[in-house]
C-alpha positions as CSV (number, residue, x, y, z in Angstrom):
1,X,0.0,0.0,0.0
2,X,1.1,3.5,-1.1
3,X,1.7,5.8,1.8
4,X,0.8,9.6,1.2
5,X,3.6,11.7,1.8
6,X,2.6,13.1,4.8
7,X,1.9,10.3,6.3
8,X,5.2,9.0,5.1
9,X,6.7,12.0,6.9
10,X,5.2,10.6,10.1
11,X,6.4,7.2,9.8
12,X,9.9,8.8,10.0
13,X,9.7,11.3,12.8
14,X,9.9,14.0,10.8
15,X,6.0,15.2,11.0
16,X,4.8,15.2,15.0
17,X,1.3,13.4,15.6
18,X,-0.4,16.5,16.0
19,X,0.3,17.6,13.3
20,X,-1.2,15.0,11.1
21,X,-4.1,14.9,12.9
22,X,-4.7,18.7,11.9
23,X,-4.6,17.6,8.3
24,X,-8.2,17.4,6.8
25,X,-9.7,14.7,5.1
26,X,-9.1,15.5,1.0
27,X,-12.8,14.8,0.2
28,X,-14.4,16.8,2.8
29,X,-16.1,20.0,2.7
30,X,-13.3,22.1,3.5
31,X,-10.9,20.3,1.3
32,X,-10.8,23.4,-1.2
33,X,-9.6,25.3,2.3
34,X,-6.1,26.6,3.0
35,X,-4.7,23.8,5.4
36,X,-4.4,25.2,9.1
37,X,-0.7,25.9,10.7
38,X,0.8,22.7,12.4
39,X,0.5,23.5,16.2
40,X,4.0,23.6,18.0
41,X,5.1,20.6,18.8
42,X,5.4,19.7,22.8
43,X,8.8,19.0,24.8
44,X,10.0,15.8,24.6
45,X,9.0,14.4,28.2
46,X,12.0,13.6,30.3
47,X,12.1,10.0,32.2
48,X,13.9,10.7,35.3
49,X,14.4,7.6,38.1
50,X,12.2,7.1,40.9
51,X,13.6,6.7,43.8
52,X,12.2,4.2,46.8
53,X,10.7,5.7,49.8
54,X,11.9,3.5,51.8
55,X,14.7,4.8,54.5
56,X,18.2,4.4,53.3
57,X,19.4,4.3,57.0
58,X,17.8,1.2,57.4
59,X,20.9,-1.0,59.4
60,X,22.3,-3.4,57.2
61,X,20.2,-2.7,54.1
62,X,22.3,-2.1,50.7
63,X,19.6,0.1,47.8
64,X,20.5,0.3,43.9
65,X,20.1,3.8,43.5
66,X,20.9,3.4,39.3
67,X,22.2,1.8,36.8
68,X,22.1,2.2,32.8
69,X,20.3,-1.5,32.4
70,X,19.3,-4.1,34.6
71,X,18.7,-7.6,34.0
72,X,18.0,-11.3,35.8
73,X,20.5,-14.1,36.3
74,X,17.9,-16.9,35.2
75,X,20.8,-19.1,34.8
76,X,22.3,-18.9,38.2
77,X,19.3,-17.7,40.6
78,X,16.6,-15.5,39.6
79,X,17.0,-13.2,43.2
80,X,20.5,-11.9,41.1
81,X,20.3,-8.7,39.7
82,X,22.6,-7.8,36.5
83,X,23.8,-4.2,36.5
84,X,25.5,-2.6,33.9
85,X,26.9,0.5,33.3
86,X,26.9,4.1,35.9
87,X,25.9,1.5,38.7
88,X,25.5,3.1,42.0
89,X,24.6,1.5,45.6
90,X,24.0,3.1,48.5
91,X,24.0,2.3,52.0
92,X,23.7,4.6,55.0
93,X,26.6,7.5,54.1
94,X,28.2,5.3,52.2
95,X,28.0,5.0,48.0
96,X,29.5,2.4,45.9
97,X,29.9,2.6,42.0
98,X,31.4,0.4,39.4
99,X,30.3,-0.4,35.6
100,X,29.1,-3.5,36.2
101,X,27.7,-5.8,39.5
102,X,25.4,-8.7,40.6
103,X,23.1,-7.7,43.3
104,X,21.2,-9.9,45.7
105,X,18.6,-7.5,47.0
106,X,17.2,-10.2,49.3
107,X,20.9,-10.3,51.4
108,X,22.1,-7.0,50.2
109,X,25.3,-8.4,48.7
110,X,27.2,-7.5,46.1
111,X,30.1,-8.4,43.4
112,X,31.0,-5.3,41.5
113,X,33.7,-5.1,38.9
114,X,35.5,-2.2,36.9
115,X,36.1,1.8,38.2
116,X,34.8,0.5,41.3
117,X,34.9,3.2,44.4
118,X,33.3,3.9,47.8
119,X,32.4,7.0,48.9
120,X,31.2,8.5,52.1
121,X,30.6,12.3,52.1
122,X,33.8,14.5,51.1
123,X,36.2,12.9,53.0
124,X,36.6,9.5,52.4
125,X,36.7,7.2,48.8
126,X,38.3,3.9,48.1
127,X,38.8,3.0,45.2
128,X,39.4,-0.2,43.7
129,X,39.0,-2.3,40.6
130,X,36.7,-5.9,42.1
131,X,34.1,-5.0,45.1
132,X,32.9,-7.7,47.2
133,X,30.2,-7.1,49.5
134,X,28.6,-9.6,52.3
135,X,25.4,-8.3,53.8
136,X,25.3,-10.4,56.5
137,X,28.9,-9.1,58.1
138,X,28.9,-5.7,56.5
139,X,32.1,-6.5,55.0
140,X,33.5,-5.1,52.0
141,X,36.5,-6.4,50.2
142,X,38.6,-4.9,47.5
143,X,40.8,-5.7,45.1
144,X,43.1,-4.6,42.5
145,X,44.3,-6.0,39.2
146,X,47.8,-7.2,38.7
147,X,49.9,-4.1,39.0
148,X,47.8,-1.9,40.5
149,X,46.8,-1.2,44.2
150,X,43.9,-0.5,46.1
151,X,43.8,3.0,47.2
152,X,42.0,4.5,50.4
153,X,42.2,8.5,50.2
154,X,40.6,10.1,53.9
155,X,41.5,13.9,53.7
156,X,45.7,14.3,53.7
157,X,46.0,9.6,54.5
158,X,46.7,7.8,51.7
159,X,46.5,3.9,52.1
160,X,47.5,1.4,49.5
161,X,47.4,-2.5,49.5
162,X,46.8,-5.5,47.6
163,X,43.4,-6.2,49.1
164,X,41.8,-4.1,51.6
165,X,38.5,-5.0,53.6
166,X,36.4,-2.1,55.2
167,X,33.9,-2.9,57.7
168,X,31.0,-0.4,57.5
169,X,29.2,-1.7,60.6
170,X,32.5,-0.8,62.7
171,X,33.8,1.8,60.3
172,X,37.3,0.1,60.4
173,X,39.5,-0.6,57.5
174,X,42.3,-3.1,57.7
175,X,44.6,-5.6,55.2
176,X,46.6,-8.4,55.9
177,X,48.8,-8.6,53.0
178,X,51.0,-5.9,53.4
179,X,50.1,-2.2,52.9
180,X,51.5,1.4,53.0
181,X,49.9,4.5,54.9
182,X,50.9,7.8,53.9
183,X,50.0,11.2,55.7
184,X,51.6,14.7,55.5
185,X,53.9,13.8,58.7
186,X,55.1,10.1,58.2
187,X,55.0,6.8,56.0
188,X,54.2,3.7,57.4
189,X,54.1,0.1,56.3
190,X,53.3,-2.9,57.7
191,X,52.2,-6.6,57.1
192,X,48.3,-6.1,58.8
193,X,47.4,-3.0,59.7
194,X,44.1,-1.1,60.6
195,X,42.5,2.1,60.1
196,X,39.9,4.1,61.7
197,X,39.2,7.2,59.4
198,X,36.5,8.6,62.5
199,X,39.2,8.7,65.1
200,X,42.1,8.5,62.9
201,X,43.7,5.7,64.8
202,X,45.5,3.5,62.8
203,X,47.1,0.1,64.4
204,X,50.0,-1.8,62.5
205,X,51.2,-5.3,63.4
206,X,54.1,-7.2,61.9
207,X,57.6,-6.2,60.5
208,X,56.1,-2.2,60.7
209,X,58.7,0.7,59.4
210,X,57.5,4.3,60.1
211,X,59.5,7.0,57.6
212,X,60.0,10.3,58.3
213,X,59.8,12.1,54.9
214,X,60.5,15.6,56.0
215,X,63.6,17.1,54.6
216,X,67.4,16.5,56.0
217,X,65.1,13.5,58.1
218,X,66.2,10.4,58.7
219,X,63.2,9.2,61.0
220,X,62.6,5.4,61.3
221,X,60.7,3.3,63.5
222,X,60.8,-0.6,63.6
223,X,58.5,-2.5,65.5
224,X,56.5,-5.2,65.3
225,X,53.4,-3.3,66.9
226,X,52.4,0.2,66.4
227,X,49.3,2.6,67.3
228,X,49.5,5.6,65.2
229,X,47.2,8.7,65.1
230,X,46.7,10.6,61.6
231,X,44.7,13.5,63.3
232,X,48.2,14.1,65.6
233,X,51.4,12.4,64.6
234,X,51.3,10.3,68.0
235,X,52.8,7.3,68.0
236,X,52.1,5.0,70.5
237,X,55.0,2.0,71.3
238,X,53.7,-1.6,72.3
239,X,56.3,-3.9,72.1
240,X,60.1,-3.6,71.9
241,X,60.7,-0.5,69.3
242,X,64.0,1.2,67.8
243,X,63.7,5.0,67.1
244,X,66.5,6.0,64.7
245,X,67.1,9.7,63.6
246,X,70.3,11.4,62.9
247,X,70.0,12.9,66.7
248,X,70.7,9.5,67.6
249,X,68.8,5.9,68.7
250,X,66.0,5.0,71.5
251,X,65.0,1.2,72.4
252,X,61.6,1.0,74.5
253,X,58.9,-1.2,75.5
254,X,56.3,0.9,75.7
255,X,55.5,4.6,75.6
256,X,54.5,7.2,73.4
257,X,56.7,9.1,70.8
258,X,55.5,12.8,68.7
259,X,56.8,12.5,65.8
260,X,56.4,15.5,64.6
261,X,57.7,17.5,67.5
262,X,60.1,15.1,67.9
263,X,59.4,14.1,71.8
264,X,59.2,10.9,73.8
265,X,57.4,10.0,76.5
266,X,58.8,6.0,77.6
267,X,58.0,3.6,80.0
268,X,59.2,0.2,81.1
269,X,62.9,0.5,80.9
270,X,64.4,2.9,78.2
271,X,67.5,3.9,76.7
272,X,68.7,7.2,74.4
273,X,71.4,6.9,72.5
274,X,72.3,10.8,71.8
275,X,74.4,11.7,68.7
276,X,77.3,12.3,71.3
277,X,77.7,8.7,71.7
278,X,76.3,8.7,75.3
279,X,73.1,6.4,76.8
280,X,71.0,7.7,78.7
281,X,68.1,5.0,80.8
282,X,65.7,4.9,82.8
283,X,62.5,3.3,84.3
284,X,60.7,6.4,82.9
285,X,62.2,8.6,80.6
286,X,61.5,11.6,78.5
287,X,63.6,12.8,75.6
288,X,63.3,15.7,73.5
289,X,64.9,15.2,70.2
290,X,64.9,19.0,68.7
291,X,66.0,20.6,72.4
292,X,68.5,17.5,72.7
293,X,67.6,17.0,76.3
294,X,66.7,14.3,78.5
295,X,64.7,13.0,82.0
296,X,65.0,9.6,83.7
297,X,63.2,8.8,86.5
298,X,63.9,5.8,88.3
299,X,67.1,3.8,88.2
300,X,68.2,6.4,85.6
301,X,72.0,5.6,84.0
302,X,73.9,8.3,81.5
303,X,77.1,6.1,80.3
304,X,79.9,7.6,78.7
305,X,81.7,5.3,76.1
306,X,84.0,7.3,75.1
307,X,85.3,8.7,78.5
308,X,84.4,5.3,80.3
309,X,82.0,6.3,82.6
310,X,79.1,6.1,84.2
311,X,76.8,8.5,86.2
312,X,73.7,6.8,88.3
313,X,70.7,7.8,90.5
314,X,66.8,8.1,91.2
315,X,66.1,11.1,89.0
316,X,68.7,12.3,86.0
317,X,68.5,15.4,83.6
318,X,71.1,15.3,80.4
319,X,71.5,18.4,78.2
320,X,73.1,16.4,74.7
321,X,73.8,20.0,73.1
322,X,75.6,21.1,76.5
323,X,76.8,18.3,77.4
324,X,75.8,18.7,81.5
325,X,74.1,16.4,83.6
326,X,72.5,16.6,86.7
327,X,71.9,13.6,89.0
328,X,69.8,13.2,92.5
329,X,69.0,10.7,94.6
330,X,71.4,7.7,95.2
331,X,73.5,9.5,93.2
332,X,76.8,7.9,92.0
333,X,79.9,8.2,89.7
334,X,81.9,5.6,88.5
335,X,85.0,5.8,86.0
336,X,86.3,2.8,84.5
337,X,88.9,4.0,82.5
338,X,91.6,2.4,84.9
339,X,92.1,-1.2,86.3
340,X,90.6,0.2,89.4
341,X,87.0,1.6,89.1
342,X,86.5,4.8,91.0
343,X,83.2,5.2,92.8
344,X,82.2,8.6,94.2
345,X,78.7,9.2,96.1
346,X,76.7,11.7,97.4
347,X,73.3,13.3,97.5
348,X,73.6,15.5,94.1
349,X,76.0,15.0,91.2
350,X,76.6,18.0,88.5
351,X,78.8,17.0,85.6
352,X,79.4,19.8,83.1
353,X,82.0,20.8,80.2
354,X,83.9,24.5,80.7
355,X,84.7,26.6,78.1
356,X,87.6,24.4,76.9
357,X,86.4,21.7,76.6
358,X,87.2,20.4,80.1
359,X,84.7,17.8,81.5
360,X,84.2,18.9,85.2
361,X,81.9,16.6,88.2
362,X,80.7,18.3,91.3
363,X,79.1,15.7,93.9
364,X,77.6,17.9,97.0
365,X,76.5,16.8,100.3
366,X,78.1,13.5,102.4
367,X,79.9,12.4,99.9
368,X,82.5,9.4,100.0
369,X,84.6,7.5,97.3
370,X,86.1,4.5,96.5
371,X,89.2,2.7,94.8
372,X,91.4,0.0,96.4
373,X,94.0,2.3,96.7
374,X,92.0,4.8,98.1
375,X,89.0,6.2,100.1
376,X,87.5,9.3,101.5
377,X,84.8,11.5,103.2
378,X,83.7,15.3,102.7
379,X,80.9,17.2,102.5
380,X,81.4,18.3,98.4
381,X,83.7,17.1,96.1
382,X,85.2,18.3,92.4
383,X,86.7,16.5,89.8
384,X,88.5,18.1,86.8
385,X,89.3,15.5,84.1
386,X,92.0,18.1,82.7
387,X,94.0,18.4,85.9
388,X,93.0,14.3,87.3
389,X,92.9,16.5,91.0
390,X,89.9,15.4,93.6
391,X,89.0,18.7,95.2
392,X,87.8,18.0,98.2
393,X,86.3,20.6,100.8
394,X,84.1,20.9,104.0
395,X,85.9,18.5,106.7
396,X,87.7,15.9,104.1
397,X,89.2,12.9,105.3
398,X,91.6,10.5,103.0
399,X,92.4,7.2,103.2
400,X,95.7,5.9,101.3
401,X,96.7,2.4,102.4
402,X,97.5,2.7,106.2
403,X,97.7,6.2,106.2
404,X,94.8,8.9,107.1
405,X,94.8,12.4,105.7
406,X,92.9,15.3,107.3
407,X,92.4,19.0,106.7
408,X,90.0,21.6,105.6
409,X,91.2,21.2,101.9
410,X,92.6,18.3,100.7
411,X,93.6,18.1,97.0
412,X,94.4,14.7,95.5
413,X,96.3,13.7,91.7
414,X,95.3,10.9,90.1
415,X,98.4,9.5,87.9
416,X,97.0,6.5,86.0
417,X,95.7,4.3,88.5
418,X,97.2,5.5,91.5
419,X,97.1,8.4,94.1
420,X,100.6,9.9,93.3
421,X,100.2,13.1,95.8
422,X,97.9,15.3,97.9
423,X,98.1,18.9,99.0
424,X,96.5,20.0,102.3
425,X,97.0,23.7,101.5
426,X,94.6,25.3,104.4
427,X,96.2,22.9,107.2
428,X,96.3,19.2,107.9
429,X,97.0,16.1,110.0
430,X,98.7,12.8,108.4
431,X,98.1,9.7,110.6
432,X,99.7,6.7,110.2
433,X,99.1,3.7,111.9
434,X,102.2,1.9,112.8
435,X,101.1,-1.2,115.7
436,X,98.7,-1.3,118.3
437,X,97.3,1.5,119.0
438,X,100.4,3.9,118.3
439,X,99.5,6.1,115.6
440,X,101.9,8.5,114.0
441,X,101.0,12.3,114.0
442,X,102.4,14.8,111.2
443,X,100.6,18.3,111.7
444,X,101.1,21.7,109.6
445,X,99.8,24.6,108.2
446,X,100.4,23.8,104.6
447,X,101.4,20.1,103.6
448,X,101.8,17.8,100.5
449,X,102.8,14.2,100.8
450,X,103.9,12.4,97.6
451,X,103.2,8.6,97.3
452,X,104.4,5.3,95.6
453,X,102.3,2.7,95.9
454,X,101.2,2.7,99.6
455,X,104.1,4.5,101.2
456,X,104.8,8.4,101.6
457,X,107.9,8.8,99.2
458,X,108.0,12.6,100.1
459,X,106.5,14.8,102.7
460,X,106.7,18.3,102.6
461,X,105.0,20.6,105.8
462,X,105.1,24.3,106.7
463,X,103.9,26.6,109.0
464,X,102.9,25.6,112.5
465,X,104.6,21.9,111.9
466,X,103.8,19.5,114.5
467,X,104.7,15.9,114.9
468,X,104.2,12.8,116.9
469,X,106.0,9.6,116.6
470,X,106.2,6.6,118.4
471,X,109.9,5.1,117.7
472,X,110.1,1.3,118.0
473,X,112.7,-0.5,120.2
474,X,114.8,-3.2,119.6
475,X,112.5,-5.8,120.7
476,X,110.6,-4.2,117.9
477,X,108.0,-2.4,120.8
478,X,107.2,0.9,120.7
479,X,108.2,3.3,123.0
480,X,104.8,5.1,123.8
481,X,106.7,8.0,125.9
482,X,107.9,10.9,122.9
């Protein structure tokens, strides 16, 4: 059958329905009459997608929001829905898209495949290239293709693995197959590791290395288990840990660490190893890295390789860049670089360098020392390490084999090992005990005695001089009558 071409027009679009219905019938009365004007044609209706009603807060229910066609797995089970193309889910806050997915409304779970991402407001997206979701756990697991990672972006973290699960009942994120997190402060990697984008707490377990990727930083961390806050830097140490920078090295237990203002707060045994080359430890200890400074509390020790010593006590302050030290309680001194181990006591130790260089140790208050050779008693003592002299004030008493040394001032040398003299130079007394109970008496105003080994090789007294001895008789008695 012949179409007229009008209505040919309509077959192909080109002439709107209207339109041909305002066309009058050839035979009719008015057929002779100009043909009215076609009437304008209406907007083209636009089909937009209805959303449910229902509440998309509903706990544990997943909705397809969209998706460019949808069809029915007859094959496999006829509750699967086929989605392909601009495929969106929702559930609660959180959207998922990918270009393709089979949907199980029934469980609300989930396979989706290509350009897949999660989203939950402006802050967080993951993004991923397989999505698997299981309704009944809230679990969502994501993978990447060979070569490529999956990526977690919350605000400035980055975190990147192999496959990554997120848990959108507890809000938690983790992997177990080795990942990276990155923020503006530090990088971190681990074997398992967990992430809280709400509180920003992230928890890392298994071979973990924390970077420092500042400038002129050399920041690392190795552990095997590490709480780390995103929001503040905060690192939080919960097994045995080694801090390395190039201020130095600390080894804890347990305790928490800035690292971006570079301070340490330890616990459970602790030791600094300062750029110096000294340790400092303690039961507690606090360390700033950028003020190079240092507090132990409890059984606090500040070792000295180099100089082979050791200063100990209750409580113990360190200034690295000054190189001072101040220790109280129990304090104690000991220098090792001899044979013989010196070991000096007293209520306050203050160990300092002067101007050139000289190391210097002040003890104050009852303090008493130690060697074989060698002991004594005064109120305050200083050593200077360039002159190896004990300066000993208030009341000082020395001991030097069987011999006894008393005055107001007493300076002792230290040659090597050994005692090799002492100046008394604000009076003294030199007893020696010789049998019995006959002591011999040497007394002056100013008085130095030089020694080898345990004997007085030279005695030198002026001013004042006084002396009592008790010469023996030849029955090898002595004569107590002088």
């Amino acid at each position: 059958m012949k179409l007229s071409p009008l209505l040919a027009l309509a077959a192909l679009g080109i002439v709107s329905l209207p339109a041909m219905l305002a066309q009058a019938p050839k035979d009719g009365p008015s057929a002779k009459s100009p043909a009215p004007k076609s009437a304008p044609a209406p907007k083209k209706s636009v089909v937009r997608p209805t959303i449910p009603a229902a509440d998309r807060h509903d706990p544990g229910k997943v909705f397809l929001e969209k998706a460019d066609r949808l069809m029915f797995d007859q094959a496999r089970d006829s509750d699967v829905q086929v989605l392909v193309g601009n495929v969106m889910f929702r559930k609660g806050d959180m959207f998922m898209y990918c270009d393709s997915a089979r949907f199980n409304e029934a469980t609300s779970s989930l396979d989706a495949f290509n350009n897949v991402h999660m989203e939950q407001g402006d802050t967080l997206f993951v993004y991923g290239d397989e999505l698997y979701y299981s309704g009944a756990d809230e679990l969502a697991e994501l993978r990447a293709y060979p070569g490529k990672k999956v990526r977690l972006i919350n605000r400035d973290v980055s975190l990147t693995t192999d496959v990554f699960f997120y848990d959108l009942a507890e809000h938690v994120g983790y992997y177990e197959t080795g990942g990276t997190l990155t923020d503006k402060q530090n990088i971190l990697k681990s074997l398992q590791g967990y992430y809280y984008p709400d509180s920003k707490d992230a928890f890392f377990y298994l071979n973990v290395d924390l970077t420092g990727p500042r400038p002129n930083d050399t920041l690392r961390m190795f552990t095997d288990s590490l709480t780390y806050n995103t929001g503040t830097n905060i690192a939080q140490l919960m097994c045995e840990t080694l801090i390395v920078s190039k201020d130095g090295e600390i080894t804890s237990t347990s305790g928490f660490y800035d690292t971006n203002a570079g301070l340490a707060d330890l616990y459970d045994r602790s030791t600094v190893h300062t750029r110096r080359g000294n340790y400092l430890t303690g039961d507690t200890l606090f360390y700033d890295r950028n003020k190079g400074y240092g507090e132990a509390f409890g059984n606090m020790i500040l070792t000295d390789s180099a100089k082979q010593s050791e200063l100990r006590g209750d409580y113990g302050f360190y200034d690295e860049l000054k190189d001072s030290a101040f220790i109280t309680g129990n304090a104690l001194a000991l220098e090792y670089s001899q044979a013989d181990t010196l070991y000096l006591h007293g209520d306050t130790i203050c160990a300092y360098m002067l101007t050139d260089s000289t190391k210097v140790t002040d003890v104050f208050h009852r303090v008493r020392f130690f060697r074989n050779d060698c002991q004594g008693l005064c109120d305050s003592i200083s050593v200077v390490e360039r002159d190896s002299i004990l300066y000993m004030y208030y009341n000082p008493i020395l001991w030097y084999g069987d011999k006894q040394i008393v005055g107001n001032v007493i300076y002792a040398h230290f040659n090597d090992s050994t005692v090799d003299w002492a100046r008394l130079p604000e009076s003294g007394v030199l007893g020696q005990h010789i049998g019995e109970d006959c002591y011999d008496q040497l007394a002056g105003s100013d008085m130095t005695a030089w020694f080898n080994d345990s004997t007085i090789r030279r005695l030198y007294v002026e001013g004042n001089v006084q002396v009592i001895m008790f010469p023996m008789e030849n029955d090898s008695t002595y004569n107590k009558f002088v």
